[in-house]
BALOBA-1460 file (C-alpha; in Angstrom, 3 decimals):
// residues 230
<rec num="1" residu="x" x="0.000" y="0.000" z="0.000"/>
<rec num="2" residu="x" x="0.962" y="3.165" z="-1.121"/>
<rec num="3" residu="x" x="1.884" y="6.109" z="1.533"/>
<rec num="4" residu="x" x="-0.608" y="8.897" z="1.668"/>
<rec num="5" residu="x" x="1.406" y="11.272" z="-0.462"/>
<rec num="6" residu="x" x="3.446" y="9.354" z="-1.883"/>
<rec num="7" residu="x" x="2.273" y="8.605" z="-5.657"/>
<rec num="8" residu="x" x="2.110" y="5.144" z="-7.107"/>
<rec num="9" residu="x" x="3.757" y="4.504" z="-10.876"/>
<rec num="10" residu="x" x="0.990" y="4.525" z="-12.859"/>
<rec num="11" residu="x" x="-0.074" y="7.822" z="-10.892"/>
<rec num="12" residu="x" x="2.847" y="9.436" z="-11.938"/>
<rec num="13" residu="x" x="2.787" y="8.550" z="-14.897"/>
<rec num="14" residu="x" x="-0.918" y="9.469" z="-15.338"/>
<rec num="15" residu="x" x="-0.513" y="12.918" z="-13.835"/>
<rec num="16" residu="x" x="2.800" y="13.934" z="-15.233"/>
<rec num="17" residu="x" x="3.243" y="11.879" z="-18.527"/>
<rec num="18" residu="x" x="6.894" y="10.922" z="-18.254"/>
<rec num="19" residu="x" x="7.021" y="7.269" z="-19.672"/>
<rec num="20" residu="x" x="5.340" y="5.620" z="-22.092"/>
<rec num="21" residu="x" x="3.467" y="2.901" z="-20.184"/>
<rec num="22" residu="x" x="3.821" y="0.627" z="-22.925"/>
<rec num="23" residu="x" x="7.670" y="0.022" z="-23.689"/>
<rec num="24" residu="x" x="8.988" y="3.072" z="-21.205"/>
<rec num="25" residu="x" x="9.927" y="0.466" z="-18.571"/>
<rec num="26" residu="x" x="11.604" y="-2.999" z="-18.877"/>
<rec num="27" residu="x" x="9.639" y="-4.529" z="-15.768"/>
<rec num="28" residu="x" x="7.758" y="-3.628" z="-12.704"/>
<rec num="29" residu="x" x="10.929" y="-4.807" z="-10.282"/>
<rec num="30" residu="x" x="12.696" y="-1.933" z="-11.969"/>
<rec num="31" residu="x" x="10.086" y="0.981" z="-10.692"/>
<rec num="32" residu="x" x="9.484" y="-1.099" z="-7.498"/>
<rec num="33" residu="x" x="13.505" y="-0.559" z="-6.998"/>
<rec num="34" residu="x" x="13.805" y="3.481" z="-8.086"/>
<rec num="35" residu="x" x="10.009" y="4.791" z="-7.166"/>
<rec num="36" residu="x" x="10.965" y="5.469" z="-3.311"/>
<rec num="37" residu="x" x="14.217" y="7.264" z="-4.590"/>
<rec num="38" residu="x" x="12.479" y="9.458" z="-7.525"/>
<rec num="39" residu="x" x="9.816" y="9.849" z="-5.550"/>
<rec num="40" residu="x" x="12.132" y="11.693" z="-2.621"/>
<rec num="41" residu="x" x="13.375" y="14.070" z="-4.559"/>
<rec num="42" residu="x" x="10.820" y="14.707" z="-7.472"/>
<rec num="43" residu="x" x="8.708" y="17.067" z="-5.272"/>
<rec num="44" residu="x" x="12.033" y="19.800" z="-5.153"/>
<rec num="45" residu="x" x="12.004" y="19.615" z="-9.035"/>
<rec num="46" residu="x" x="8.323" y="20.183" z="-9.322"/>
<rec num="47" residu="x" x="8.360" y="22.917" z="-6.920"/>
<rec num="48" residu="x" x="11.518" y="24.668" z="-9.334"/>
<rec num="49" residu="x" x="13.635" y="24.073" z="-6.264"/>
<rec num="50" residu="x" x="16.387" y="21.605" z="-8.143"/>
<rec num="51" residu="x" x="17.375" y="21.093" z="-11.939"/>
<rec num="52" residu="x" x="17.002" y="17.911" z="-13.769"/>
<rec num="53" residu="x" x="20.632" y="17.376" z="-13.421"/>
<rec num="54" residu="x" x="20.683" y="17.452" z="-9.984"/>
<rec num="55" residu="x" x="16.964" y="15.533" z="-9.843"/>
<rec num="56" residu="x" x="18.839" y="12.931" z="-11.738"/>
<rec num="57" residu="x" x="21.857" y="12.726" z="-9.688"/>
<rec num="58" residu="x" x="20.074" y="12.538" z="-6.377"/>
<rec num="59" residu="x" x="17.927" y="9.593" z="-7.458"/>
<rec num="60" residu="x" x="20.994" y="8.095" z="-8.473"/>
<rec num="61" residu="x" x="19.940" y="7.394" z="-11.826"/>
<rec num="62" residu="x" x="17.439" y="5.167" z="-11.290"/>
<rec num="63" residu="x" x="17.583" y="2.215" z="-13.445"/>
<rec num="64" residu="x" x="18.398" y="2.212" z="-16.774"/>
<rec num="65" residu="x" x="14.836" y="1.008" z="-17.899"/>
<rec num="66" residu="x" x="13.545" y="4.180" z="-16.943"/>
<rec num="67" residu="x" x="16.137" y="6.395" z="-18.364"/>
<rec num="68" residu="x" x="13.237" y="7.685" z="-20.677"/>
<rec num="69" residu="x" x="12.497" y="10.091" z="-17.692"/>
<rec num="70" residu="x" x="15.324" y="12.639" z="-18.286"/>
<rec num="71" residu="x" x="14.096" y="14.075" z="-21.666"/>
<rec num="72" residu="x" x="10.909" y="14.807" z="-20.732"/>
<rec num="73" residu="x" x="11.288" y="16.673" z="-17.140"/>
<rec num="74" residu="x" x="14.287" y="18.885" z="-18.740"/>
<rec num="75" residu="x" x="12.157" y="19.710" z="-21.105"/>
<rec num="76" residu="x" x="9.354" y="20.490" z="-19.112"/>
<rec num="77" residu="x" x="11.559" y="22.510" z="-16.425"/>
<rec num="78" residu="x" x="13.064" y="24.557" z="-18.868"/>
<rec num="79" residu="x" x="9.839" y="25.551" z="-20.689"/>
<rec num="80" residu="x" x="8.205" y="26.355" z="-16.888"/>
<rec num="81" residu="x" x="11.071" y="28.746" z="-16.264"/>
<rec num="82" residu="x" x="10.832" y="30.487" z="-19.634"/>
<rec num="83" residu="x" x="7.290" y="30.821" z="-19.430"/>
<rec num="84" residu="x" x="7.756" y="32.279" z="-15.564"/>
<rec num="85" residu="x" x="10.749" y="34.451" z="-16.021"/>
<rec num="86" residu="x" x="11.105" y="36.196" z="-19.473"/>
<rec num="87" residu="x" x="7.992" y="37.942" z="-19.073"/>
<rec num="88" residu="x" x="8.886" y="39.366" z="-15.326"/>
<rec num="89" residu="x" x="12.464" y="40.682" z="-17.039"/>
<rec num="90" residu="x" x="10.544" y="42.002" z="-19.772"/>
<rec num="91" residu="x" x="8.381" y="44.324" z="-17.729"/>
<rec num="92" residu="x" x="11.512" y="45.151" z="-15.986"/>
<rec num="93" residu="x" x="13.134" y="46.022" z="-18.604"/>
<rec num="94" residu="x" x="10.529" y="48.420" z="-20.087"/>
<rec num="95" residu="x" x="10.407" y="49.812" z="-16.575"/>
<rec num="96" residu="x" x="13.805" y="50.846" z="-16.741"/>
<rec num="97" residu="x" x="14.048" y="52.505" z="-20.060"/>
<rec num="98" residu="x" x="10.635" y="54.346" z="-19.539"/>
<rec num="99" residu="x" x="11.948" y="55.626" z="-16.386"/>
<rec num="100" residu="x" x="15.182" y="56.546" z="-18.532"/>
<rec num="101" residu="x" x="13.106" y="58.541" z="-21.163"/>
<rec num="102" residu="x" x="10.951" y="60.372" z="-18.232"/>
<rec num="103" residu="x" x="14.423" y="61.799" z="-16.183"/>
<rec num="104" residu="x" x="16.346" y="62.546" z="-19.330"/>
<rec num="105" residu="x" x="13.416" y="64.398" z="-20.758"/>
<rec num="106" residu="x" x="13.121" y="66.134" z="-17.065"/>
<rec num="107" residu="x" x="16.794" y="67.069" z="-16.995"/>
<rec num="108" residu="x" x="17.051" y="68.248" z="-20.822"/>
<rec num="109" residu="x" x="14.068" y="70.585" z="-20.444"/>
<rec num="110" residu="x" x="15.585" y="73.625" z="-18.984"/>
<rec num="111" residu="x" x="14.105" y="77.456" z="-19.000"/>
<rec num="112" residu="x" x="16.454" y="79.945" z="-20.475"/>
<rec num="113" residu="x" x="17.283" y="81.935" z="-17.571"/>
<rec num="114" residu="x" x="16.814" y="79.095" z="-14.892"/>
<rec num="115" residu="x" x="18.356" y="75.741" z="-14.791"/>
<rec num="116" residu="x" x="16.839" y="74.959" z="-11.197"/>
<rec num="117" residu="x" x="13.727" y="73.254" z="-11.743"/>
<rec num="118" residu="x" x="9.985" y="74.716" z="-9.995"/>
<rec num="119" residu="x" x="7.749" y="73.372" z="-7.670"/>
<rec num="120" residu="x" x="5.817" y="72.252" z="-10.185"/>
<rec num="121" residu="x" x="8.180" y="70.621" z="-12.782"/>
<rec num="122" residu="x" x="9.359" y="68.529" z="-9.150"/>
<rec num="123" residu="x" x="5.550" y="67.713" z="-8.762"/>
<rec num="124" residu="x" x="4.890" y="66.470" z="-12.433"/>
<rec num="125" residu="x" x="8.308" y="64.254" z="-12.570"/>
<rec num="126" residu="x" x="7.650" y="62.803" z="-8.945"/>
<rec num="127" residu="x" x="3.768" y="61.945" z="-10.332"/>
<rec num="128" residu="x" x="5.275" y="60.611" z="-13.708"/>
<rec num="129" residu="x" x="7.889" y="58.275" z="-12.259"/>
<rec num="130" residu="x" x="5.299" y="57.164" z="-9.008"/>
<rec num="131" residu="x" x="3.581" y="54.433" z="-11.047"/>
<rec num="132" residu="x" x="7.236" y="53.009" z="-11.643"/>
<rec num="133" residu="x" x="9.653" y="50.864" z="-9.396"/>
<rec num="134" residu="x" x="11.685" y="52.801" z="-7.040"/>
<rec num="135" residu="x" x="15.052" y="50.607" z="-8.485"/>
<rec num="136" residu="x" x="14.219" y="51.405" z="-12.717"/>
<rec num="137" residu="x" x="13.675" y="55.425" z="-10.970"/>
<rec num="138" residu="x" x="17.143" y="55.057" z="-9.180"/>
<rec num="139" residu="x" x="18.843" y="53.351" z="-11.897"/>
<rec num="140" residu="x" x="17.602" y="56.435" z="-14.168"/>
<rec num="141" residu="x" x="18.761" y="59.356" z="-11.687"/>
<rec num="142" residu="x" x="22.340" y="57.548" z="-11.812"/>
<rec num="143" residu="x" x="22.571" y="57.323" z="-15.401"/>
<rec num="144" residu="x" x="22.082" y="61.182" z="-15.243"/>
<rec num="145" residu="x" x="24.243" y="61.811" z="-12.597"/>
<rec num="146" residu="x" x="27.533" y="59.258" z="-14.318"/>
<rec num="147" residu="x" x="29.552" y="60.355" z="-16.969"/>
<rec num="148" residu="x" x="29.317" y="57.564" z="-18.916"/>
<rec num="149" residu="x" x="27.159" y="58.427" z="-21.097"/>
<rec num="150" residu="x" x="29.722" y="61.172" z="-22.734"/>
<rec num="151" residu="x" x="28.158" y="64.553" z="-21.414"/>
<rec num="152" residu="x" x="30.081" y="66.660" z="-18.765"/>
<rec num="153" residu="x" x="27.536" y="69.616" z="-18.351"/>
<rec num="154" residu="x" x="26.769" y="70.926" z="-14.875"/>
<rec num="155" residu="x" x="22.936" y="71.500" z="-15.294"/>
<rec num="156" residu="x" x="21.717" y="68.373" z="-15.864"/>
<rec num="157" residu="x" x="23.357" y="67.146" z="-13.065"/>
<rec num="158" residu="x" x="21.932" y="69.903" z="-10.769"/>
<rec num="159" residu="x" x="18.393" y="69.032" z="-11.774"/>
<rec num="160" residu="x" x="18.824" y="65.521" z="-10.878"/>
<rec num="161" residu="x" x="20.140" y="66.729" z="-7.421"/>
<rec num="162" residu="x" x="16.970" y="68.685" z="-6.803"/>
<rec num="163" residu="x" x="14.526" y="66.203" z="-7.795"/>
<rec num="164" residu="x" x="16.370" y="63.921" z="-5.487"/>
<rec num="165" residu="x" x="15.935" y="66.428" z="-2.520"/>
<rec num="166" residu="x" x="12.182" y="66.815" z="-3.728"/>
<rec num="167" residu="x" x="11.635" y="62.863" z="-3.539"/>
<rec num="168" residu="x" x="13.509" y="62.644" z="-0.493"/>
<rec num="169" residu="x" x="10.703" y="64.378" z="1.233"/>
<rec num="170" residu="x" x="7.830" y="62.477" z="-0.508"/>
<rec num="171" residu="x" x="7.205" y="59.707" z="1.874"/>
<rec num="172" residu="x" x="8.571" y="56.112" z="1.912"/>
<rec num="173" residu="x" x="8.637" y="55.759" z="-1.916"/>
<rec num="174" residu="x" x="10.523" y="58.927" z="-2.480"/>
<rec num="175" residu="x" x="13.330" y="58.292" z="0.352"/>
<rec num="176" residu="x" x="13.499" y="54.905" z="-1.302"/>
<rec num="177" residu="x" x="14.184" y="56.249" z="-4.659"/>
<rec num="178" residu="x" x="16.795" y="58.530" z="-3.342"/>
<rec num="179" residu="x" x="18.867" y="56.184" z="-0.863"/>
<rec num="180" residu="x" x="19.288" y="53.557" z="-3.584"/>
<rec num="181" residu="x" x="20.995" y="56.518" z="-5.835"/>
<rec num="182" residu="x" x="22.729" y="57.749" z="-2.776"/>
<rec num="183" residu="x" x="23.971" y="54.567" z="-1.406"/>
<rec num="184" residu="x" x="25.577" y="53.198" z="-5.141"/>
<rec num="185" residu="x" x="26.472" y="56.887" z="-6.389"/>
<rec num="186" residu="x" x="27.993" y="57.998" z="-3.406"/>
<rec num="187" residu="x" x="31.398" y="58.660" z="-5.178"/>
<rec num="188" residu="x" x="29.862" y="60.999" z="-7.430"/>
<rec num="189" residu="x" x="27.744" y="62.875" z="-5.199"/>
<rec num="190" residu="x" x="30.978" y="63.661" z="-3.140"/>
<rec num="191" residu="x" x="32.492" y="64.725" z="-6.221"/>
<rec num="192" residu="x" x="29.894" y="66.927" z="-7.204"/>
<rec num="193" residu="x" x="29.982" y="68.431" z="-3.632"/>
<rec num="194" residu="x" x="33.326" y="69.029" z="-3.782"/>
<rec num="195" residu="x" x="34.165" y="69.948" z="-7.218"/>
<rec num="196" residu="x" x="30.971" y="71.056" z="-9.006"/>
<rec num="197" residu="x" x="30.258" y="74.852" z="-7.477"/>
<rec num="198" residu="x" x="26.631" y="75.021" z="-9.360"/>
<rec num="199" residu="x" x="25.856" y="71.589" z="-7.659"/>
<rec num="200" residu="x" x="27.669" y="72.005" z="-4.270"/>
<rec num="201" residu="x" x="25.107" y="73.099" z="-1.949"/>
<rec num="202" residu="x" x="22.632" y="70.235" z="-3.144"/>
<rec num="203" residu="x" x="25.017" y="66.899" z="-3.199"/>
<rec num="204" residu="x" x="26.146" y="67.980" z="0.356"/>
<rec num="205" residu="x" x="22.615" y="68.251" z="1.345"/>
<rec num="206" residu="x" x="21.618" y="65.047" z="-0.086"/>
<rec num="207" residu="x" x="24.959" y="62.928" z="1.645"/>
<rec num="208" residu="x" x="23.829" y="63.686" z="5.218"/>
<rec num="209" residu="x" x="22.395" y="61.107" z="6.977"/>
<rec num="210" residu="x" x="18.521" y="61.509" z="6.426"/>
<rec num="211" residu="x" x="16.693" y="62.775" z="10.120"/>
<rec num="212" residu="x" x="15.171" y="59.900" z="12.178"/>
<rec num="213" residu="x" x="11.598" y="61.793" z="12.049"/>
<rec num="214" residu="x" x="11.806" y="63.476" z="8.431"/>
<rec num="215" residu="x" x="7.867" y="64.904" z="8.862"/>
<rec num="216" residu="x" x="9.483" y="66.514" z="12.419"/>
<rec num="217" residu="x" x="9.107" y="65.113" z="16.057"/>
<rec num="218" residu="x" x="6.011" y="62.924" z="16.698"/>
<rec num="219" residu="x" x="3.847" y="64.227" z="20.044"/>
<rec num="220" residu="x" x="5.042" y="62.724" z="22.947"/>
<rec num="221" residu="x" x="8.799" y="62.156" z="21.562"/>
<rec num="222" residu="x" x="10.295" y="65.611" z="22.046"/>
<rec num="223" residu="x" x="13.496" y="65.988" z="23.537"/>
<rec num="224" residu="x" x="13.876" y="65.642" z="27.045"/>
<rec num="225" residu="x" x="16.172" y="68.438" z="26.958"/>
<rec num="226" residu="x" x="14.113" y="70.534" z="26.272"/>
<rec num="227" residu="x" x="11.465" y="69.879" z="28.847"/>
<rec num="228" residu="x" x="14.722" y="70.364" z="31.777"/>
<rec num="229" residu="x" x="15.215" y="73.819" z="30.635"/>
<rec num="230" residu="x" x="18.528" y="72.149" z="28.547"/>
């Protein structure tokens, strides 16, 4: 009798088509032999937690009349992770370049006269870039901020640098946006703090350690110091 949980051969079979009942096994001695070991370890493999190689390995290959086994569970592991991967790195990746196109359209448009963005140009990128992941926002703002890309002007810099202090006080998703640009660009921001006088004042802003309470001092928590006279 049969474990609950455990499946018999013609179960698996049944359920998961991997031999051909017909001529996919020399004799029922050989299953009786290998079923406790394939059974062990198939459950990892279904649940994506081991490759068929490994599968394979672990059940110590079985028997050779069952051999026919291989083939079919590569095959069908591979297609499962095709089928669950490529389209989550495919909305990533359209993530990340429209976030690109939104901040390099934010830090190209410039007034004449003022290079600092307004209030409102801060409100309409931080509402444009909210429906996105915080990491394809990030990975944006660095692009702008690196010199890889070949362009050494000042300005678009700076207008990265403010929208970075204007997310940093936008709640959780803001902050979150700005310490993941902080905490893998912090090379450049010191540069820019030291050697970039137009962007000065706002990189050394942005490389201080954020405040504990950023919307102020919750009721109840104010300094003792202050209540002594301090």
């Amino acid at each position: 009798m049969v474990r609950p949980g455990i499946f018999s051969q013609a179960e698996v079979v049944a359920e998961h088509g991997f031999v051909d009942m017909d001529g996919g096994c020399d004799s029922d001695e050989a299953w009786t032999e290998a079923l406790p070991t394939l059974i062990g370890s198939l459950g990892q493999l279904l649940r994506g937690e081991a490759s068929p190689a490994w599968w394979w390995k672990a059940a110590g290959g079985a028997t050779s009349a069952c051999r026919e086994i291989e083939q079919p569970l590569a095959a069908r592991w591979a297609l499962e992770r095709m089928t669950t991967t490529a389209p989550a790195k495919r909305r990533s990746r359209q993530g990340d370049e429209k976030a690109a196109g939104v901040v390099a359209d934010f830090c190209e448009r410039q007034p004449a006269l003022r290079v600092e963005p307004g209030e409102a140009e801060l409100e309409a990128l931080f509402a444009a870039c909210r429906s996105l992941s915080s990491s394809a926002v990030s990975k944006a703002f660095r692009e702008q901020l690196s010199w890889s890309n070949g362009d050494l002007r000042w300005q678009p810099r700076l207008r990265v640098l403010c929208a970075m202090e204007h997310f940093s006080l936008r709640g959780t998703y803001g902050r979150d946006v700005v310490t993941r640009v902080v905490d893998k660009s912090s090379c450049v921001l010191e540069h820019l703090a030291r050697e970039v006088p137009q962007c000065q004042a706002v990189a050394a802003r942005l490389l201080r350690p954020a405040p504990m309470f950023p919307e102020g001092v919750p009721a109840g928590l104010e300094l003792v110091g202050e209540h002594e006279g301090l």
